[in-house]
C-alpha positions in Angstrom: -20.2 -0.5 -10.5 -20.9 3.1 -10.0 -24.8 4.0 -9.3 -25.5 6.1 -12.1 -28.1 8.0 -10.5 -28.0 11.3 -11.4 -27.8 12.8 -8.0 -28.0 16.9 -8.7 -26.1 19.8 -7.1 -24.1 19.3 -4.1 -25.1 23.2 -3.7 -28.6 22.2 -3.5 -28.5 21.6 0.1 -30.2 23.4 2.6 -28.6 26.6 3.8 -30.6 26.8 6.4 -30.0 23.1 7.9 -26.3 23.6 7.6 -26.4 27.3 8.8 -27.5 25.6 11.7 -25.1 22.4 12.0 -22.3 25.6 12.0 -24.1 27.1 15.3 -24.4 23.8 16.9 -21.0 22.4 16.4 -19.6 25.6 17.5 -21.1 25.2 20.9 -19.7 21.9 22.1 -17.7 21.4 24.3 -14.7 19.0 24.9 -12.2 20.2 22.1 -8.7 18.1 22.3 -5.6 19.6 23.3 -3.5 20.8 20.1 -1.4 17.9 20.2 -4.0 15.2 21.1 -4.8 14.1 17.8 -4.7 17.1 15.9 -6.7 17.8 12.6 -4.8 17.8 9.3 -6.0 19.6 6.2 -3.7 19.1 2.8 -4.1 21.2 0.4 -2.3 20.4 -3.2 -2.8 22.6 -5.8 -2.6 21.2 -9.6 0.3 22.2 -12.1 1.2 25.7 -9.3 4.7 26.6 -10.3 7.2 28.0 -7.5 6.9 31.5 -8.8 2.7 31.3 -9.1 2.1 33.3 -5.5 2.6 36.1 -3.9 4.4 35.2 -1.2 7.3 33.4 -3.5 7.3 36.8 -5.2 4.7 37.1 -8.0 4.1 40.7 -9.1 0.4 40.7 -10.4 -0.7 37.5 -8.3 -3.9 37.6 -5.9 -3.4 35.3 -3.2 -4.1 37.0 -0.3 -4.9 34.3 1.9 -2.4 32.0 0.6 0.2 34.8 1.5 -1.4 35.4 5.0 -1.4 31.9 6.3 2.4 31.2 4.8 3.3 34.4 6.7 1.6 33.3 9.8 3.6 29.8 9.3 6.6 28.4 8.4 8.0 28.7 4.6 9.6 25.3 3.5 11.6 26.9 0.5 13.3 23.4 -0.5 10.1 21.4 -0.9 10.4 18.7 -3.5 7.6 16.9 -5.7 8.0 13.0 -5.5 7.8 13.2 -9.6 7.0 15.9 -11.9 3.1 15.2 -13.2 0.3 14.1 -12.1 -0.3 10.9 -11.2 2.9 9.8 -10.0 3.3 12.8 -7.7 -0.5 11.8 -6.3 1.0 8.4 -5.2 3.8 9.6 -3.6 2.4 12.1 -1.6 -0.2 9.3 -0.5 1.9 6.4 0.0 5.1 7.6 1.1 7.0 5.9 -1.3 8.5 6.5 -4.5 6.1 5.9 -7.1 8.5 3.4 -8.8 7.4 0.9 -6.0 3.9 1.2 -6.6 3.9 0.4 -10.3 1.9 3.4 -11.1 2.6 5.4 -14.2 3.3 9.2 -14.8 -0.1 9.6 -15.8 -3.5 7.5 -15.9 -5.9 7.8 -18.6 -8.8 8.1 -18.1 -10.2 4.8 -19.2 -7.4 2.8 -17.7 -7.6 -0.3 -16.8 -5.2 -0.2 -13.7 -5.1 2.0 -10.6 -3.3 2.7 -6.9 -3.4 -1.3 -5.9 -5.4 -1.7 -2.9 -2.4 -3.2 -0.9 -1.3 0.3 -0.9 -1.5 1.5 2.1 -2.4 5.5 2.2 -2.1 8.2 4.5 -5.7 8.6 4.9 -6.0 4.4 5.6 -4.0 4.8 8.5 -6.0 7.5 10.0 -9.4 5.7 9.5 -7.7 3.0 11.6 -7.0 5.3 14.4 -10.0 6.8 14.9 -9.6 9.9 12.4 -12.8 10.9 10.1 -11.5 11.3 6.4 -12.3 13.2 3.4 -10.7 14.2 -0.1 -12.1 17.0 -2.2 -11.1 17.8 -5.4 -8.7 15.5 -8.1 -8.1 12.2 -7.6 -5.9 11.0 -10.6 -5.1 7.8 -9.1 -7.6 5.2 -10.8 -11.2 5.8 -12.1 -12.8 2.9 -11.4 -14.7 2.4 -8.5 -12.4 0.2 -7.2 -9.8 2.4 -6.8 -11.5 5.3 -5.8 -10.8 7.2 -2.7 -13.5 5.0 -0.5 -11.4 2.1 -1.4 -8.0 4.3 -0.2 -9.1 5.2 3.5 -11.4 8.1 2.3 -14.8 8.6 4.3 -16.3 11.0 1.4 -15.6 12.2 -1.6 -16.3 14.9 -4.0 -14.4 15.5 -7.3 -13.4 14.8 -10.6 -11.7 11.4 -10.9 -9.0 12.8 -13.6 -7.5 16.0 -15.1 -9.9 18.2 -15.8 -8.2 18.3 -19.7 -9.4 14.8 -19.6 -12.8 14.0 -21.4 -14.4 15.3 -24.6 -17.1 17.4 -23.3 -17.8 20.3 -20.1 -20.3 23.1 -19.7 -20.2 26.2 -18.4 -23.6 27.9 -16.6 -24.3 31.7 -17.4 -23.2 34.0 -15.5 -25.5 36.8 -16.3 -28.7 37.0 -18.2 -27.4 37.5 -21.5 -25.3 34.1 -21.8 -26.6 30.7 -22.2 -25.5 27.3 -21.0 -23.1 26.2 -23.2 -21.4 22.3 -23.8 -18.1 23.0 -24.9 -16.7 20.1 -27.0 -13.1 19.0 -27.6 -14.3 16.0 -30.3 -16.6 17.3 -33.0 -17.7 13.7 -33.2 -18.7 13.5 -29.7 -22.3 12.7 -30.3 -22.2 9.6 -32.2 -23.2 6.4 -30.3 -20.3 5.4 -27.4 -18.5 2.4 -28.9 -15.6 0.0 -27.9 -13.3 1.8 -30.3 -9.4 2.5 -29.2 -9.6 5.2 -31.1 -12.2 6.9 -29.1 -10.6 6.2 -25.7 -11.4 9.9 -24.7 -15.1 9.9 -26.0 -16.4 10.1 -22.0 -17.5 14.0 -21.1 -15.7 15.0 -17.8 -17.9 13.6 -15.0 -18.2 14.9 -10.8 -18.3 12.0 -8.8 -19.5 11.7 -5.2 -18.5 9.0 -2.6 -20.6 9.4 0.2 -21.9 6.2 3.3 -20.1 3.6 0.6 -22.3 4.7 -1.9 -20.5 6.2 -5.5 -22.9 8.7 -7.8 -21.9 10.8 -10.8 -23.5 13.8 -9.8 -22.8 15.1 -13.2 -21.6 14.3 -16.4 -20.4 16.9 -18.2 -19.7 18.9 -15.3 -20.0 22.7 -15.3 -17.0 24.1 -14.5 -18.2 27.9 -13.6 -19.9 25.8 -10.2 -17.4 23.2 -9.6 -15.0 25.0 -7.3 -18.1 26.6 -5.2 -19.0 22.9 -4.7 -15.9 21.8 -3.4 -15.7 24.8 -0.8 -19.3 24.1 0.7 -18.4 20.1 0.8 -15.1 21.1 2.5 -16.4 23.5 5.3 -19.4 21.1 5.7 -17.2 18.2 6.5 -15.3 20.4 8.8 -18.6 21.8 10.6 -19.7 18.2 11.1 -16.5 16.9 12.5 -15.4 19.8 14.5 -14.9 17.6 17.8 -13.5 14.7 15.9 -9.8 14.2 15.1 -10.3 14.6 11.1 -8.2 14.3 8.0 -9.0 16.7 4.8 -7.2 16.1 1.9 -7.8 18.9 -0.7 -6.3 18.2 -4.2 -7.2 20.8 -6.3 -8.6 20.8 -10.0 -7.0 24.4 -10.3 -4.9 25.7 -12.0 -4.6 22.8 -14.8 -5.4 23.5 -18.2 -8.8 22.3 -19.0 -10.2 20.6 -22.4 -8.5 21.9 -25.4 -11.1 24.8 -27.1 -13.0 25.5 -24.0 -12.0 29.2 -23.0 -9.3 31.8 -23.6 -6.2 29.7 -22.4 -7.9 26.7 -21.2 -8.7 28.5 -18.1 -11.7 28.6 -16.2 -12.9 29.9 -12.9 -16.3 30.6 -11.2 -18.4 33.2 -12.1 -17.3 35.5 -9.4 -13.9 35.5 -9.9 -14.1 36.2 -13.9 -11.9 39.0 -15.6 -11.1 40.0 -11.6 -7.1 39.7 -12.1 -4.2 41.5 -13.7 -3.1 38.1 -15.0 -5.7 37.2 -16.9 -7.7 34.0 -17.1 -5.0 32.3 -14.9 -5.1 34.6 -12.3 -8.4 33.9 -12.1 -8.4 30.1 -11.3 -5.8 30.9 -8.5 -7.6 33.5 -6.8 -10.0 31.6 -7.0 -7.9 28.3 -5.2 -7.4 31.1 -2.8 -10.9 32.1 -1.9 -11.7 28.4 -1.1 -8.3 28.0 1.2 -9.6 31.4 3.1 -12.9 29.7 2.8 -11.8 26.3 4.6 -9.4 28.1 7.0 -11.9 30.5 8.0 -14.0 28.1 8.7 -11.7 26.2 11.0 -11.2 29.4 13.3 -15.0 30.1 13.3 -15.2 26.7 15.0 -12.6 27.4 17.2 -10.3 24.3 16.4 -7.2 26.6 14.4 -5.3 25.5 17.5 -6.2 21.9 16.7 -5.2 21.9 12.9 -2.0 21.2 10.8 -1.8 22.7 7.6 0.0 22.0 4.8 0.1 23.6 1.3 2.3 22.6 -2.0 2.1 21.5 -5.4 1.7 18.1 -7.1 4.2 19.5 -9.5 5.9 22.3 -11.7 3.9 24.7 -13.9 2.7 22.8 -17.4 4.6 25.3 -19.5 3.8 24.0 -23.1 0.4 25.7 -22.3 2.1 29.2 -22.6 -0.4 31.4 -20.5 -2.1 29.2 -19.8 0.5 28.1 -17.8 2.0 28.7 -14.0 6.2 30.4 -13.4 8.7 28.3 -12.2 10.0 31.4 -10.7 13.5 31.3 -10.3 13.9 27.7 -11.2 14.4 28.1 -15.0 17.1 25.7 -15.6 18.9 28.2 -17.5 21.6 25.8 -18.6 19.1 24.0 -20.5 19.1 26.0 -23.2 15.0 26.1 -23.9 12.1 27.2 -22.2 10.5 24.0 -21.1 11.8 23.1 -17.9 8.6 22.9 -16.0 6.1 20.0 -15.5 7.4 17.0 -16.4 10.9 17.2 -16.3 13.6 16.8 -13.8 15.3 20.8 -13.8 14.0 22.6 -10.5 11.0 24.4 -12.7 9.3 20.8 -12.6 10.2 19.9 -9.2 10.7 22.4 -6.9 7.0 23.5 -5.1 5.9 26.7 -3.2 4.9 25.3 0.2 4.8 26.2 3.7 2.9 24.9 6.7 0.8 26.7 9.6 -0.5 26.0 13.1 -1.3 28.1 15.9 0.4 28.0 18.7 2.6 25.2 17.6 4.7 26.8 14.5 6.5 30.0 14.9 5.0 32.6 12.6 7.1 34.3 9.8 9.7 31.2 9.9 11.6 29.7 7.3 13.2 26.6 6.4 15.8 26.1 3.5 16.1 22.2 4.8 15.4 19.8 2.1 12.0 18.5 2.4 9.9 16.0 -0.3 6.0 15.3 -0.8 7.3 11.5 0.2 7.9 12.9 4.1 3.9 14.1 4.3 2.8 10.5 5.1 5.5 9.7 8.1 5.1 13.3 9.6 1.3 12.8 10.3 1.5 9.2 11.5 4.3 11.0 13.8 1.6 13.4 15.0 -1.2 11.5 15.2 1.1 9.3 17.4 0.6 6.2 15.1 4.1 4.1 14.7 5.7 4.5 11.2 4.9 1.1 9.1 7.1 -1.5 9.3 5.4 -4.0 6.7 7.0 -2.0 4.0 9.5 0.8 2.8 8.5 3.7 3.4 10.9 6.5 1.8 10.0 9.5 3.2 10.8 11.1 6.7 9.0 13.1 9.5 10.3 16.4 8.8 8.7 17.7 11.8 11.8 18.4 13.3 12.9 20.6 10.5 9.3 22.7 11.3 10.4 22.9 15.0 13.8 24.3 13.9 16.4 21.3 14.2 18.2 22.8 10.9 21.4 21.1 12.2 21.2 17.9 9.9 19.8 16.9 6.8 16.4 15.4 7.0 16.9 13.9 3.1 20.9 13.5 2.7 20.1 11.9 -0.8 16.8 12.6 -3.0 16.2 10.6 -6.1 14.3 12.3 -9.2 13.1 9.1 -11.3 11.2 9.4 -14.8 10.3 6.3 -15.4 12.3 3.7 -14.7 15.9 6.1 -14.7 17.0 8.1 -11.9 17.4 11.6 -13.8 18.7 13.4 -10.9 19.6 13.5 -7.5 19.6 16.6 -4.9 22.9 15.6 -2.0 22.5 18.6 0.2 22.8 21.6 -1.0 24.1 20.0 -4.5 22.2 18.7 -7.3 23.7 16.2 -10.0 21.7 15.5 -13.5 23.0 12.3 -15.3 19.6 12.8 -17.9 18.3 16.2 -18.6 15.4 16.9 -21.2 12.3 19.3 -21.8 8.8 19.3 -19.8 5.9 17.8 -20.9 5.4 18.8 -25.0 8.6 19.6 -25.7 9.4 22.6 -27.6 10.7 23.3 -31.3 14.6 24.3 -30.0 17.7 22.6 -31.6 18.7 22.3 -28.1 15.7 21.0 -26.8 16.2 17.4 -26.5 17.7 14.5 -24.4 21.4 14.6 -23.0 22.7 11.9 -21.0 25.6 13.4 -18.8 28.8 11.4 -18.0 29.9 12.8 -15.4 26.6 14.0 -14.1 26.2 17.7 -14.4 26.5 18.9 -11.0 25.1 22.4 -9.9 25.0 24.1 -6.8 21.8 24.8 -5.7 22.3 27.7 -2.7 23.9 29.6 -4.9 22.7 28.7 -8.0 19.2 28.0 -7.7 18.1 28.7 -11.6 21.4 25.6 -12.8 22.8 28.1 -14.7 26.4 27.1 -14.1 27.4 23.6 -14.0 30.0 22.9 -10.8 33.7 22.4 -12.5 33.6 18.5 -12.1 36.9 17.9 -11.1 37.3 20.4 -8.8 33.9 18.8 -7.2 35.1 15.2 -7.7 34.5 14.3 -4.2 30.4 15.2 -4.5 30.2 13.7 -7.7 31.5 10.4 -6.6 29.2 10.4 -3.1 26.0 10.9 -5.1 27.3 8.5 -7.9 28.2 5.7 -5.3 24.7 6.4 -3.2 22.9 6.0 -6.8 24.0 3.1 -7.2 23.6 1.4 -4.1 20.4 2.9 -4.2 19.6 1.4 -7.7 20.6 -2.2 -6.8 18.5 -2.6 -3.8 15.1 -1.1 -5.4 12.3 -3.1 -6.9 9.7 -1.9 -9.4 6.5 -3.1 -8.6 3.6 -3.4 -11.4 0.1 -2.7 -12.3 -2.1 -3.8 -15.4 -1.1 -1.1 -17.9 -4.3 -2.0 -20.3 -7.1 0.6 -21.0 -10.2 0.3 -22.7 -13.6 2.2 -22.9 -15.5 -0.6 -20.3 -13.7 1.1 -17.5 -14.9 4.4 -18.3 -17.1 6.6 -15.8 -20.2 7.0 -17.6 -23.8 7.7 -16.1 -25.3 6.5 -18.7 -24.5 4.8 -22.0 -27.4 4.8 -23.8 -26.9 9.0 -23.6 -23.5 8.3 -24.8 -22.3 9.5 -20.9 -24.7 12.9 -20.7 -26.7 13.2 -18.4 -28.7 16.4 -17.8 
C-alpha cells in the first residue's frame, strides 16, 4: 500500500543545491540533434473552455505566455477532446484509443475500486521502453490506488493530486499575509467523526498530494493546501527538466487548474496561489489561469535557459469543455455555444462543440513555422501515435489504436483529412460524429448538471441533426436534411460499420472506502 509517511514540502528542498544542478546541467555538452529523440512536454489544462485565453480571443484574460508560445507555434483550431470530462478524456489522451475500449468510466471516484488496467499500454510506457526519462505533474484522475498510479503507467515520478481537486471533504489554505490564519476548509460538517466503512461517507477522505518518486509512493499531504500546490508543481517540473536536460525526456503536465474545487471553500470554488490573488479583471478564475500560465512560462523558460527549446515538442489543450453549471466559476466555450440547443449548458459533459472543442496549439523551434494555423481536424486520441512517430518508435500493432500522427497536418499537408470520421461517445452511444467539415448529432443533451430549461433535456434525432461546422461553428442552424442527404447517409453508414466492429472492454465498477488514499486512519486521513 501507499507509505504513509508524512514526507513534508516538496518546496523544502534546497535552493541552493538545485540552483546549482541548473549551472551544471547547463554546461554539458553533447545535446541531440532536434529530431534525434526530441523532448516532449504535454500540458493539459483541467475544465479550459475554447474561449478561456487570449489568444482564442478572451477580452479580460491574462495569458501572456500561453498567447506568446501559441503565436510562436502552430494554432490547431479543430482540436477535439476524446470525451467531454475528466476521466475518460485522461484515457484517451494516454492510450490512444477511445475510452470505450478501455472500460473506463466518465468519471472515477475517488474511492473506486477500479482504474486504467495495467495492460493499457500508455504514451509514457512506450517511452520508458526507448530510453526516454518520464514524469507527470499535476491530476491524475485515472485510478487512486497505488496500483494504478502513474509509476504503474510508464511514469518515472510523480507529483499531484490523484483526483479532482472538488474531490474530498477537507483542503487548507496557508496565509498569505500576517493577518490571516491557516484555515481547513470543510465540505462535510461531519468530517471529524471516526473514518468508517460507511457507503454513505464515500467522500469522507480530505484531498491528499501524493508523490511517486525511485518506486516509492508518499502522501506528502493530506489535506493539501491549495495556496502552495501550484508553486510545487512548477519547482518539480523545472527540476525534472534541469536534471534530465541531456536525456531524451517525457513531461506530462495535467493540470489541477482551473476546475472548481470543494464546494464552500472560496468565492467561486476558485483558488490560486498567493501571488496571483485579486491580480485579474476576471475575478477568482482569472486568477487560477494566470496562474496555469505563470507555471507554462515557468517550465518553458526553463527549457530555453538550458538551451534544449530546439530539442522540445510542445503541446497544449484541454481535457475538456468549460464546467458551466459552476457559473463563474466556470471557463467560455467561446464561440461553440450550441445555440440550437436552446439552454446554456453546452459545455463539459456534453457532446455540442462547447464540451468538445479545445484551445490548442503546438510549438517547436526551428521545426514549426511560427504564427501558423491549422483548421485540419485533429483529436486528443492522435497525441499518442504522433510522439511514437517522433521518437521513431513503430505505432503498436498488438492492439487498435484510434488515433493518427497528425504531424503531417503541423508540417502543412492540409490536402487530406487526417480524421475523415470522428466518433463523440457518452457512454456506451455514439452522440455525434464530426465527417469533415460537417457534424451530425443523433443525441443531444445538457453538460454536466443540467439546468432548469423546459428545453433542457434529451432529444434523440432521426435523421441526425446535421450542422455545418466552417460556417457554423456555434450549430446554430441545422443543415436542411434532404438537401444534405448524401452526408447524412455517409456518416450514418460509417456509424454503423463503425458500431458493429467495436468492443467495450470492462473494469470493476465497485467502490468502497478500503481503497481510499489515507495517510493515516487513526487521524481519520489528517495528517499535519
Amino acid at each position: 500500500g501507499i507509505n504513509a509517511e508524512y514526507g513534508g514540502s516538496f518546496n523544502e528542498m534546497s535552493c541552493i543545491r538545485f540552483l546549482l544542478l541548473v549551472v551544471f546541467v547547463s554546461v554539458v555538452t553533447g545535446i541531440r540533434a532536434p529530431l534525434e529523440k526530441p523532448n516532449f512536454i504535454l500540458f493539459f489544462v483541467d475544465d479550459l473552455g475554447y474561449g478561456d485565453v487570449g489568444f482564442t480571443g478572451h477580452p479580460t484574460t491574462k495569458t501572456p505566455n500561453i498567447d506568446y508560445y501559441a503565436s510562436q507555434g502552430m494554432r490547431l483550431t479543430t482540436w477535439y477532446s476524446g470525451y467531454s470530462v475528466c476521466t475518460a478524456s485522461r484515457t484517451s489522451l494516454l492510450t490512444g484509443r477511445y475510452v470505450g475500449r478501455t472500460g473506463m468510466p466518465g468519471v472515477l471516484g475517488n474511492m473506486a475500486k477500479g482504474g486504467l488496467a495495467l495492460n493499457e499500454t500508455t504514451i509514457a510506457s512506450y517511452l520508458q521502453r526507448d530510453g526516454y526519462v518520464t514524469a507527470a505533474v499535476g491530476k491524475w484522475h485515472l485510478g487512486q490506488r497505488e496500483m494504478y498510479l502513474p509509476s504503474n503507467h510508464g511514469f518515472d515520478q510523480y507529483l499531484g493530486i490523484p483526483y479532482s481537486v472538488d474531490m474530498g471533504n477537507l483542503v487548507r489554505e496557508s496565509p498569505c499575509n500576517k493577518n490571516e490564519q491557516e484555515r481547513y476548509i470543510e465540505m462535510d460538517l461531519n468530517f471529524k467523526k471516526p473514518y468508517i466503512d460507511d457507503p454513505e461517507q464515500l467522500t469522507d477522505v480530505p484531498l491528499p498530494l501524493v508523490q511517486q518518486l525511485k518506486n516509492e509512493t508518499k502522501i506528502l499531504e493530506q489535506p493539501l493546501d491549495l495556496r502552495k500546490l501550484n508553486p510545487q508543481y512548477a519547482a518539480f517540473a523545472s527540476q525534472f527538466i534541469a536534471e534530465n536536460a541531456n536525456n531524451p525526456f517525457f513531461l506530462y503536465v495535467p493540470f489541477s487548474h482551473v476546475h472548481t474545487t470543494i464546494p464552500g471553500t472560496v468565492p467561486d470554488m476558485q483558488y490560486a496561489s498567493c501571488a496571483f490573488l485579486n491580480t485579474t479583471d476576471r475575478g477568482v478564475f482569472g486568477d487560477g489561469l494566470a496562474e496555469v500560465d505563470w507555471m507554462i512560462g515557468s517550465i518553458l523558460k526553463q527549457v530555453e535557459k538550458l538551451g534544449i527549446a530546439e530539442n522540445t515538442f510542445v503541446i497544449f489543450t484541454s481535457d475538456n469543455g468549460p464546467w458551466l453549471e459552476q457559473r463563474l466559476g466556470s471557463g467560455s466555450a467561446g464561440i461553440f455555444t450550441g445555440r440550437y440547443s436552446g439552454y446554456w449548458n453546452t459545455g463539459k459533459g456534453s457532446t455540442w462543440e462547447g464540451g468538445i472543442r479545445e484551445p490548442a496549439f503546438v510549438y517547436w523551434p526551428g521545426q514549426i513555422k511560427p504564427g501558423s494555423q491549422s483548421d485540419r481536424t485533429v483529436s486528443s486520441l492522435d497525441v499518442l501515435p504522433t510522439l511514437l512517430y517522433l521518437s521513431g518508435n513503430p505505432q503498436p500493432t498488438d492492439r487498435i489504436i484510434d488515433g493518427k500522427n497528425f504531424w503531417p497536418v503541423v508540417k502543412g499537408d492540409n490536402g487530406g483529412w487526417l480524421n475523415d470520421f470522428l466518433y463523440h461517445y457518452m457512454g456506451h452511444t455514439i452522440n455525434a460524429v464530426t465527417h469533415n467539415r460537417y457534424k451530425a448529432h443523433f443525441v443531444t443533451a445538457p453538460g454536466l448538471g443540467g439546468c432548469d430549461l423546459d428545453s433542457c433535456k434529451q432529444v434523440n434525432w432521426n435523421p441526425p441533426l446535421l450542422f455545418d461546422l466552417w460556417q457554423d461553428p456555434s450549430e446554430a442552424f441545422p443543415l436542411n436534411s434532404t438537401q444534405y442527404s448524401d452526408v447524412i447517409q455517409r456518416i450514418i453508414s460509417a456509424k454503423t460499420q463503425w458500431e458493429a466492429k467495436f468492443e467495450f472492454g470492462h473494469i470493476d465498477p465497485g467502490s468502497g472506502d478500503q481503497y481510499a488514499v489515507c495517510c493515516d486512519r487513526s487521524k481519520q486521513c489528517i495528517c499535519d
